[in-house]
N, C-alpha and C positions, 0 to 999 in steps of 0.2 A: 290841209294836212297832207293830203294826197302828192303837194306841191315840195311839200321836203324831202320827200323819198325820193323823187324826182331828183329832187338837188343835188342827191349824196349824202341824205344824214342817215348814219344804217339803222335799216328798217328789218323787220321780222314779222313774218303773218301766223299767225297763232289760231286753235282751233280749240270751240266747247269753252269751260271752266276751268280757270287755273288760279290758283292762290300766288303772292307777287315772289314767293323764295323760288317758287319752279317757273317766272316769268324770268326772272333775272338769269336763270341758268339757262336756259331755253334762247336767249337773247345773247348770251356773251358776255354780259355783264358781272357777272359772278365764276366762279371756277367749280364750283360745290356749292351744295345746299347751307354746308356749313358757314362758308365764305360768306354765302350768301344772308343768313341768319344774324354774321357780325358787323356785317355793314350794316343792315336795317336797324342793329341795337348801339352801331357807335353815328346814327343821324346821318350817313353818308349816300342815302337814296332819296331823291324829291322823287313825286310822283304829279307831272302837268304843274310843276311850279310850287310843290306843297312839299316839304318835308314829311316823309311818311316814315313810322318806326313799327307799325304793326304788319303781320302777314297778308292781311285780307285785303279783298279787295267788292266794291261794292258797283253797283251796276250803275250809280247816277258819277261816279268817276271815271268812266268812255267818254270823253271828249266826241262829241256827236255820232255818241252809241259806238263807234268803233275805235277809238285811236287811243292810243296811251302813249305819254311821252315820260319817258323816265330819264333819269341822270343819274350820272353816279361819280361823287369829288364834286371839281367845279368847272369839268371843260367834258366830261364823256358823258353822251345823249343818244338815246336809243331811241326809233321808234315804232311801237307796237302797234298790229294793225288785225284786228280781230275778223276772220272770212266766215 
């Protein structure tokens, strides 16, 4: 995972607890919370390859305890990296 950031897929390091509406603004993904709230209710955010429509997010969903890969459509990929 560490090897994407590397590459050029943009990455964001994040700190503590955060639910996925203040991940996606936090990241650039969203422009607002609100923005953020109508993407995850019209299916347009996978979460590591899953379609996610709910806010939360759970600890066995860290891709080896640290990384999160989000998208958002079908070509913008973010990737979260928990320090």
């Amino acid at each position: 995972m560490a090897q994407l950031a590397q590459d050029g897929l943009p990455s964001c390091p994040i700190e503590g607890e955060t639910d996925l509406v203040n991940l996606l603004v936090a990241c650039g993904l969203a422009n607002s919370r609100r923005i953020a709230r109508e993407l995850l209710a019209a299916g347009a955010i996978s979460l590591n390859g899953v379609l996610k429509q709910d806010e939360q997010l759970s600890a066995n969903e860290w891709l080896f305890g640290r990384y999160l890969l989000l998208r958002r459509g079908k070509k913008l990929y973010h990737l979260v990296i928990s320090t």
